[in-house]
PAZAPA-4460 file (N, C-alpha, C; in steps of 0.05 Angstrom, whole numbers, plus 32768, in hexadecimal, padded with zeros to 4 digits):
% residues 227
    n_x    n_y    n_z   ca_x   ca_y   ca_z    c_x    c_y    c_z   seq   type   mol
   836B   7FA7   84D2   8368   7FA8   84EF   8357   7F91   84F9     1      X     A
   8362   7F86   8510   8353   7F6B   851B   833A   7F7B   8530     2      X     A
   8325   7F6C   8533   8314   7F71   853D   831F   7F73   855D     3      X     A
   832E   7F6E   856C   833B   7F68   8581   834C   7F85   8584     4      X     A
   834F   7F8F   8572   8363   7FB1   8570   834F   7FBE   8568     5      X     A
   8337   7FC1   8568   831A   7FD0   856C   831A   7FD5   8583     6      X     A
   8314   7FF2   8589   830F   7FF7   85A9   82F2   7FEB   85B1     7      X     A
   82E3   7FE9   85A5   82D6   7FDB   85A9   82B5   7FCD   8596     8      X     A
   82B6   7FB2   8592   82AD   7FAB   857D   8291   7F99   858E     9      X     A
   827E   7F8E   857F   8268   7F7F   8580   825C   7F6C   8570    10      X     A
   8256   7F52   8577   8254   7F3A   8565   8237   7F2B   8575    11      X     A
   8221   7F2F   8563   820A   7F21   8560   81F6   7F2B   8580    12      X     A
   8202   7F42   857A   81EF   7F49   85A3   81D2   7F58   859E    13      X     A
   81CA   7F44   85AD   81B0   7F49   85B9   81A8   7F4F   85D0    14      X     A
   819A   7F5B   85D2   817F   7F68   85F6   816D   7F64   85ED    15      X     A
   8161   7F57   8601   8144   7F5C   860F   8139   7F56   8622    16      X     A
   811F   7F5C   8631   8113   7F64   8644   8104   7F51   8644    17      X     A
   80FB   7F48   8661   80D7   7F37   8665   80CD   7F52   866F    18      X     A
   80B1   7F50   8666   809F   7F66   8663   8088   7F50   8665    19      X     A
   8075   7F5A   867B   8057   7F50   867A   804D   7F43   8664    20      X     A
   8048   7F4B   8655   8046   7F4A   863E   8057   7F39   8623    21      X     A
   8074   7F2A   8639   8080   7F1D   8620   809C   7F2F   8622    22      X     A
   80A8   7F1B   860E   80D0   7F2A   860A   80CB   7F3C   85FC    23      X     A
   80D7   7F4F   8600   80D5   7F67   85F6   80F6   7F68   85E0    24      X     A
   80FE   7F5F   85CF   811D   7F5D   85BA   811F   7F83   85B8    25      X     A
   812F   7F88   85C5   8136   7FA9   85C8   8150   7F9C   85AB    26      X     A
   8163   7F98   85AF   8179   7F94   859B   817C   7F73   8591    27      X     A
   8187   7F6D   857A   817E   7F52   856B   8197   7F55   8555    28      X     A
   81AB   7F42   855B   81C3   7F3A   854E   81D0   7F53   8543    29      X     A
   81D8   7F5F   8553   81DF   7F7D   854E   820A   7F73   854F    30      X     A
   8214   7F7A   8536   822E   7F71   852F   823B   7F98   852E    31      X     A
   824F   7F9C   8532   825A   7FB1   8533   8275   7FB5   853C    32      X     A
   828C   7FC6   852E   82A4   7FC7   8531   82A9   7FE7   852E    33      X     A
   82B9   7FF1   8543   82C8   8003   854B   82DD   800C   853C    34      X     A
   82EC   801A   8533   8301   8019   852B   8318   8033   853E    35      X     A
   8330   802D   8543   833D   803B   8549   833C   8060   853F    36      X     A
   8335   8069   854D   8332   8086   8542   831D   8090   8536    37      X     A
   8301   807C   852F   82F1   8080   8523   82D8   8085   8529    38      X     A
   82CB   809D   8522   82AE   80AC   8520   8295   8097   851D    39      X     A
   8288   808C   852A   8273   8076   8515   825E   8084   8529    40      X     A
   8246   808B   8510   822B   8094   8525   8210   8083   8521    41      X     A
   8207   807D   8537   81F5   8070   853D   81D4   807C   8536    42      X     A
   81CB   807D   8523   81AC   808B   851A   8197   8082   851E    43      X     A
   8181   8086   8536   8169   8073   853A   8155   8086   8548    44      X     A
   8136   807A   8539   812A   8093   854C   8126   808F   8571    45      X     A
   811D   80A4   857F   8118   809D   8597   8111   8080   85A1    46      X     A
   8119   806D   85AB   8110   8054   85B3   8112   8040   85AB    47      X     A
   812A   804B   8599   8139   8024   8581   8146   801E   858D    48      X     A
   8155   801E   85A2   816B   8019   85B5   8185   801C   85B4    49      X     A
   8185   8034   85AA   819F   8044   85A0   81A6   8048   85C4    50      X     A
   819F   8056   85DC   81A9   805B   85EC   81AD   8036   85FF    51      X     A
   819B   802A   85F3   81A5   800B   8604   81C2   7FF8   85FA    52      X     A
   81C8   8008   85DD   81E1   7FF8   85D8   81F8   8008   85D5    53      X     A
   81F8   801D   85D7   8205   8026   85E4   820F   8025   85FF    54      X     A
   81FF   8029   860E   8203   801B   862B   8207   7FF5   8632    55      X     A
   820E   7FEB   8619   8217   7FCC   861A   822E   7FD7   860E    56      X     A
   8234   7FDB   85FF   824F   7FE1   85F6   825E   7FEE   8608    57      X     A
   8256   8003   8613   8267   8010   862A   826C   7FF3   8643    58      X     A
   8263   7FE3   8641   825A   7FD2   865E   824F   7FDF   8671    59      X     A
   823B   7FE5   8670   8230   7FF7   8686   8217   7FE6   8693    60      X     A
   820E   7FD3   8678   81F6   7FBF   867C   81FC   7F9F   866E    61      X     A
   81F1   7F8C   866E   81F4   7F75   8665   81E6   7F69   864F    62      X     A
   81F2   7F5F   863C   81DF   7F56   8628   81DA   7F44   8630    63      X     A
   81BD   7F40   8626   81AF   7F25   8619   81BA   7F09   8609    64      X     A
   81D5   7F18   85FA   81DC   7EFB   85ED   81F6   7F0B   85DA    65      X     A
   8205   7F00   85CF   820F   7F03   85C3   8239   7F11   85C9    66      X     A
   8246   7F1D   85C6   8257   7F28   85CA   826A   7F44   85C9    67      X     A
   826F   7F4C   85E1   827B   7F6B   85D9   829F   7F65   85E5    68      X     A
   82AB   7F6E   85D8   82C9   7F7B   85D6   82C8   7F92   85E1    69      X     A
   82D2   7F97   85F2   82DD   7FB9   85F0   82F5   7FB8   85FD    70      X     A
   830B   7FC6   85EF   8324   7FCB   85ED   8333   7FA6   85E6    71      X     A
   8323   7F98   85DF   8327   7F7F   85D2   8329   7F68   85EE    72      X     A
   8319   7F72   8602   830C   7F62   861C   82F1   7F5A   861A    73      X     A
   82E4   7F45   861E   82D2   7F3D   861A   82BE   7F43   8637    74      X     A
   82B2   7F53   862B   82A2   7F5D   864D   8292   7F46   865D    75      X     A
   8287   7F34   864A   8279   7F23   865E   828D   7F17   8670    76      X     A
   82A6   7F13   866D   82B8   7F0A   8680   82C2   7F20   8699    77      X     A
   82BE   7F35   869A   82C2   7F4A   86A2   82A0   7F4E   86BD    78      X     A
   82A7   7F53   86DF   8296   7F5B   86ED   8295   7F82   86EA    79      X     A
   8288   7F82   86F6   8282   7FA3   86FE   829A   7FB1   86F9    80      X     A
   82AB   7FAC   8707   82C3   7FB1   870E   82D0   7FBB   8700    81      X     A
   82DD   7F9F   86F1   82ED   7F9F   86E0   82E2   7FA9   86CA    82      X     A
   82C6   7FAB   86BD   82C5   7FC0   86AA   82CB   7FD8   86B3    83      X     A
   82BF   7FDE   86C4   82CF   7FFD   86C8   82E7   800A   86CC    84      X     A
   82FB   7FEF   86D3   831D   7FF5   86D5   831C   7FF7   86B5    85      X     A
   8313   7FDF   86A9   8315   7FED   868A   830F   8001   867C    86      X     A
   82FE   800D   8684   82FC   8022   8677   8305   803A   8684    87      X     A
   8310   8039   869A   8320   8052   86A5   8332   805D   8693    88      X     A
   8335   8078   868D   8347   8089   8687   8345   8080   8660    89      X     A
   833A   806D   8659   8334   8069   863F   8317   8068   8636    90      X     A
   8301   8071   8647   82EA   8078   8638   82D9   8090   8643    91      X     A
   82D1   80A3   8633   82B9   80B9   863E   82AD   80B6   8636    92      X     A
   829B   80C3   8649   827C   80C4   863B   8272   80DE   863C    93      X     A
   8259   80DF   862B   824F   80FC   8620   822B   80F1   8623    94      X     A
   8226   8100   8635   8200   80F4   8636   81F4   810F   862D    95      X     A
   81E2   8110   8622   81C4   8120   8626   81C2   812A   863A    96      X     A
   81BC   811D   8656   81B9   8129   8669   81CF   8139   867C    97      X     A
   81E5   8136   866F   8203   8139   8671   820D   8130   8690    98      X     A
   81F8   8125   86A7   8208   8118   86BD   8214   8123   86C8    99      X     A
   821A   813C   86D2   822D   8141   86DF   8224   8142   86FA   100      X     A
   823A   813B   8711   8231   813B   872E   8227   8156   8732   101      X     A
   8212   8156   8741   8204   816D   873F   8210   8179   875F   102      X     A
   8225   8166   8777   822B   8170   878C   824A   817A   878A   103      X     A
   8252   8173   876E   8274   8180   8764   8272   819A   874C   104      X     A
   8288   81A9   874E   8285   81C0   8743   829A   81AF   8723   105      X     A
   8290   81C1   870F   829D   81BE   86FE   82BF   81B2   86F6   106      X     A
   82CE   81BE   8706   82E3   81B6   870F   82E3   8194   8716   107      X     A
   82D3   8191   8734   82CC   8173   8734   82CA   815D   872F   108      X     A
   82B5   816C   8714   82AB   8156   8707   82BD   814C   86ED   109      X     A
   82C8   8160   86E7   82E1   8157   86D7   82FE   814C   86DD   110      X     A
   8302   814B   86F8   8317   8143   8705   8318   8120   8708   111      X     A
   82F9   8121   870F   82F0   8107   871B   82F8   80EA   870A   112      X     A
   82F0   80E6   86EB   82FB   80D8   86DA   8326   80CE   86DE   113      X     A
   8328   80EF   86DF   8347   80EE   86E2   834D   80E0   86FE   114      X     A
   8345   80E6   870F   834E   80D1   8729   8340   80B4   8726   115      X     A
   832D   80AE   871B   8325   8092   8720   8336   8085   8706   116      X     A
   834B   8097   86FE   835F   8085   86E7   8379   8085   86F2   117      X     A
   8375   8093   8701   838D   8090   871C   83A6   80A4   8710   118      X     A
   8393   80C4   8708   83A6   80CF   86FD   83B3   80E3   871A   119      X     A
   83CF   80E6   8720   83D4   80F0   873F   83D1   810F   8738   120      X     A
   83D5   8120   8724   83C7   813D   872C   83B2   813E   8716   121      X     A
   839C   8139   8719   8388   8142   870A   8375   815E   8704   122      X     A
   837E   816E   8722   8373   8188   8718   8382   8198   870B   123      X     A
   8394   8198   86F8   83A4   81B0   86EB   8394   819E   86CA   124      X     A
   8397   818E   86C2   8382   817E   86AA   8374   817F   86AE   125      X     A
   8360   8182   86BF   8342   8186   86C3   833F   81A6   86BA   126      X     A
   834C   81B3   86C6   8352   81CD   86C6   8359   81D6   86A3   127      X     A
   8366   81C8   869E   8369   81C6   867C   8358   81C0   8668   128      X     A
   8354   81AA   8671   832D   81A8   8664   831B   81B1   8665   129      X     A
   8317   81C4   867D   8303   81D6   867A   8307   81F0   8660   130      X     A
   8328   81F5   8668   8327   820A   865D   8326   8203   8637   131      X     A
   832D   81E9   8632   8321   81E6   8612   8306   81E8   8610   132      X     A
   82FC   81EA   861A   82E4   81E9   8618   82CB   8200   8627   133      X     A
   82E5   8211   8629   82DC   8237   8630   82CB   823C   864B   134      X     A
   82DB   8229   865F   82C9   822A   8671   82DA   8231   8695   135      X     A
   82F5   823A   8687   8305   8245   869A   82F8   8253   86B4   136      X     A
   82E7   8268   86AB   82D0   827A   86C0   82C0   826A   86D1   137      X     A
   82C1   8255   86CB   82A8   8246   86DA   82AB   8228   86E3   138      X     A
   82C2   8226   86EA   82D4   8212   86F9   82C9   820A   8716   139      X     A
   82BE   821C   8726   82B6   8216   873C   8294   821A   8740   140      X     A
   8281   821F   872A   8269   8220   872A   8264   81FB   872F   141      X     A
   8250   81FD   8733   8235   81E1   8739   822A   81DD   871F   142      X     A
   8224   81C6   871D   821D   81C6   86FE   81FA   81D9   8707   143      X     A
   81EC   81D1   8714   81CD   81EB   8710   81D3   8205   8717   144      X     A
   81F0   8213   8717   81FC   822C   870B   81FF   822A   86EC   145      X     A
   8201   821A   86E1   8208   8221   86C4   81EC   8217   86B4   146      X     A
   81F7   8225   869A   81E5   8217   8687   81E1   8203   867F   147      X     A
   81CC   81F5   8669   81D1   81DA   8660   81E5   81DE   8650   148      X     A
   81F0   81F2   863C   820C   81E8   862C   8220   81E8   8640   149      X     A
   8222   81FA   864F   823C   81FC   8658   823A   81E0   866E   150      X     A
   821D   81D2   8676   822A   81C0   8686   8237   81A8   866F   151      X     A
   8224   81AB   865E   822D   8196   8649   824E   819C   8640   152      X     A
   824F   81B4   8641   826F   81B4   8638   8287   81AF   8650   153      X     A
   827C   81B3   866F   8286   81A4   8682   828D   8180   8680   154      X     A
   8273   8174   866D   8270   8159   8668   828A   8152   865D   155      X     A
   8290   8162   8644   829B   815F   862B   82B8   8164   862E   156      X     A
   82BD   816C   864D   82D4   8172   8651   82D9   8159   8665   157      X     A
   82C9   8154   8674   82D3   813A   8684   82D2   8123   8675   158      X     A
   82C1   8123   865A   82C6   810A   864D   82E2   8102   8641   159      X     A
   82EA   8127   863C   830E   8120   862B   831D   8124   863C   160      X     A
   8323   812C   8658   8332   8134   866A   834C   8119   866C   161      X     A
   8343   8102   866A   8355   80E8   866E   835B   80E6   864C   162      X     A
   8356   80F0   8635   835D   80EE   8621   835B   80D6   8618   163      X     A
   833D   80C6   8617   8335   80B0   8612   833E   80A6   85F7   164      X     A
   833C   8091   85F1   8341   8084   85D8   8321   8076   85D1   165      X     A
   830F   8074   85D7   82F6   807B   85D3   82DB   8090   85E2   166      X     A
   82CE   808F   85D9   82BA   80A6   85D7   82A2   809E   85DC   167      X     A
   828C   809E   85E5   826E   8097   85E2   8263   80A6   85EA   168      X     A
   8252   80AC   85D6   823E   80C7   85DA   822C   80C2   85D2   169      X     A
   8213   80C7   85E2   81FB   80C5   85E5   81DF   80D9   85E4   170      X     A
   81D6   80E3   85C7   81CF   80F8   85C4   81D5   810D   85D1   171      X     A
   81F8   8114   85CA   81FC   812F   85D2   81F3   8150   85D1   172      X     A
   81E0   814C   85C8   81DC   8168   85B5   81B4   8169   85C0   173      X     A
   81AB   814D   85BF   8193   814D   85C4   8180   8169   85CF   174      X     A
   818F   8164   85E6   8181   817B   85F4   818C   8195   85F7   175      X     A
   8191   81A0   85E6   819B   81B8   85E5   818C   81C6   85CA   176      X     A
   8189   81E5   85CB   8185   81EE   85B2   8198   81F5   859A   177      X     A
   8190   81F7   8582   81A2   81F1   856E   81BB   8201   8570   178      X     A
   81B6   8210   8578   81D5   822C   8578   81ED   821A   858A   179      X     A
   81E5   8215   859F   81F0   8207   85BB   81FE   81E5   85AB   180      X     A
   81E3   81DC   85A6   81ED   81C0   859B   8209   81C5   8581   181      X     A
   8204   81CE   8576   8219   81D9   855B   822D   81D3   8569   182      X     A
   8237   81E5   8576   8247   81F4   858E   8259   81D7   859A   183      X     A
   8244   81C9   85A5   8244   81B1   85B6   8256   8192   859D   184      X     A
   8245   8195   8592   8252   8187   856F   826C   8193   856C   185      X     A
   826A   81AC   8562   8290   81B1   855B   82AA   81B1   8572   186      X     A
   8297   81AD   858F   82B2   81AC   85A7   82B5   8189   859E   187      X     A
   829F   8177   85A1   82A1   815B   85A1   82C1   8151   8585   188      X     A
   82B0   815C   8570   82C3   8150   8552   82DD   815D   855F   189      X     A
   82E2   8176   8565   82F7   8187   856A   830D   8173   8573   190      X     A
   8301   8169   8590   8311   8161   85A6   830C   813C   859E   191      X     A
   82FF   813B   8592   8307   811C   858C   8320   811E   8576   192      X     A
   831F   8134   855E   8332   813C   8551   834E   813C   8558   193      X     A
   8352   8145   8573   836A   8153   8574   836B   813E   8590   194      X     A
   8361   8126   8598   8367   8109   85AB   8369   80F3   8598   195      X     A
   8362   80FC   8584   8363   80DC   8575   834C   80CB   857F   196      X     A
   8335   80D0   858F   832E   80B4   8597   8319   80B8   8587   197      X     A
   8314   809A   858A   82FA   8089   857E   82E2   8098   8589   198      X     A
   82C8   8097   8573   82B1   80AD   8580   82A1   8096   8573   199      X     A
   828E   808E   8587   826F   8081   8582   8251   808F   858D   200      X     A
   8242   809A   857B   8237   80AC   857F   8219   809F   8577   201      X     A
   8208   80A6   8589   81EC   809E   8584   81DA   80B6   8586   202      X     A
   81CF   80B9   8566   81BE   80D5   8569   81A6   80D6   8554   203      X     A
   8192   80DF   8553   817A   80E4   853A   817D   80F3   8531   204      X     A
   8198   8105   8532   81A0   811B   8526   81AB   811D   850C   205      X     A
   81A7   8117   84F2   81B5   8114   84DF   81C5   8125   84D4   206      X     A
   81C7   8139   84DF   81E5   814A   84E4   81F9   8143   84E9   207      X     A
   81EF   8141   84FF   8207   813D   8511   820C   811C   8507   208      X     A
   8203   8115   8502   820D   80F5   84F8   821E   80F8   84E0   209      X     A
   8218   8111   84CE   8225   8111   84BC   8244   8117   84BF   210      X     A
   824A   811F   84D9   8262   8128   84DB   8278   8114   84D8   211      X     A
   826B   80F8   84E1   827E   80DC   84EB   8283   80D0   84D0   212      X     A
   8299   80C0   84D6   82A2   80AF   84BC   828E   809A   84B1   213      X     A
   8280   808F   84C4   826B   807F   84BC   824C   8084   84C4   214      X     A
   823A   8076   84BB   821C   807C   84C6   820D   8062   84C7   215      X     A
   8207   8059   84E3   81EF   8041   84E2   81D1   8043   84EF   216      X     A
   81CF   8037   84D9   81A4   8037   84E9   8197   801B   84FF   217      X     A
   8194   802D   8514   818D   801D   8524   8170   8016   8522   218      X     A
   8160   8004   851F   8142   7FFD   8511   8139   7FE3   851F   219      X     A
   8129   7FE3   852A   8119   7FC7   8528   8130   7FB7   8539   220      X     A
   8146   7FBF   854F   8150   7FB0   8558   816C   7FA8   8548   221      X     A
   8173   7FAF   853B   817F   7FA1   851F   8197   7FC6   8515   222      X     A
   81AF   7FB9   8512   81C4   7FCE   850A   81CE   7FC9   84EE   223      X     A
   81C9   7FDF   84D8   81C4   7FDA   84C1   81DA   7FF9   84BA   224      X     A
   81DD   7FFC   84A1   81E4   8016   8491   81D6   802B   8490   225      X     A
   81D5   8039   848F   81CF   8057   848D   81C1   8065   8472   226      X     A
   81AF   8065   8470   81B5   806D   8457   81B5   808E   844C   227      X     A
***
């Protein structure tokens, strides 16, 4: 597989910050490849910048130096825009905080992905994704009607609703307690299982890391093996 048929790969990228005090190197020649269909989890404690490269890889922010691919486009050539036409209908996301519009009901918020991919009936799939994810009853609640799993499992349903071909998840499980998170883990593998897509996962969870095909340690700025 050519690095170019990677949904999305990374070559020598760096961040960092001016800070009072001097550059602050958050990430430092960080090289990384995607593979079609593939699990790879990201292991670092609180504050290695597992959630900042993630959010370069998604294009959500800009590196410092170096280069990202995703879907074999080179983002620095890419404005606002056009990353996000790119990633329409081929990427979800899965946060910690799980994001959901807090002024749309469940339904909504899973519809919403599907129309900005310019899908023409999106509520009968939205409607379907809830219900993988056991949440048929509560289609028209607010997300501060529901719980944290169940909003998180609202998340997990708008992330696969467009049936992405990648995945980025962002300590999914974090904030939840262990029964819930489990729970939250077996819908994720489930439904990446049965989409085929690519899952990049950033977590201190070594569980849940164990689940993925691969494991890397994020340290000192620097993306290394797992051990």
């Amino acid at each position: 597989m050519t690095p170019d048929s990677n949904p999305v790969s990374a070559f020598r990228l760096s961040k960092n910050i001016d800070a009072p005090a001097g550059r602050i190197d958050i990430l430092q020649d960080v090289n990384l490849e995607l593979g079609a269909g593939e699990a790879v989890a990201i292991l670092g404690a609180s504050g290695s910048g597992k959630s900042t490269l993630l959010g370069l890889l998604a294009g959500l922010d800009d590196a410092s130096g170096g280069k990202i691919k995703l879907f074999g486009e080179d983002l620095s050539q890419l404005d606002e825009d056009g990353r996000a036409a790119l990633r329409a209908g081929r990427v979800g996301f899965v946060f910690q905080s799980f994001q959901l519009l807090p002024g749309m009901t469940a339904l909504e918020n899973v519809m919403l992905p599907l129309e900005l991919a310019g899908e023409s009936k999106p509520k009968p799939l939205a409607e379907a994704a809830l219900s993988q994810v056991e949440l048929s009853q509560r289609l028209h609640h607010y997300p501060s009607q529901l719980s944290g799993g169940e909003q998180q499992r609202v998340a997990i349903a708008r992330a696969f609703a467009t049936r992405p071909l990648l995945l980025f998840a962002d300590e999914p499980t974090g904030s939840l307690d262990q029964a819930t998170g489990e729970r939250i883990s077996d819908l994720i593998f489930q439904l990446r299982s049965e989409t085929g897509a690519a899952l990049l996962l950033v977590t201190h969870d070594v569980h849940l890391a164990a689940r993925c095909d691969r494991r890397l340690q994020l340290q000192h700025g620097s993306l290394g093996s797992a051990s």
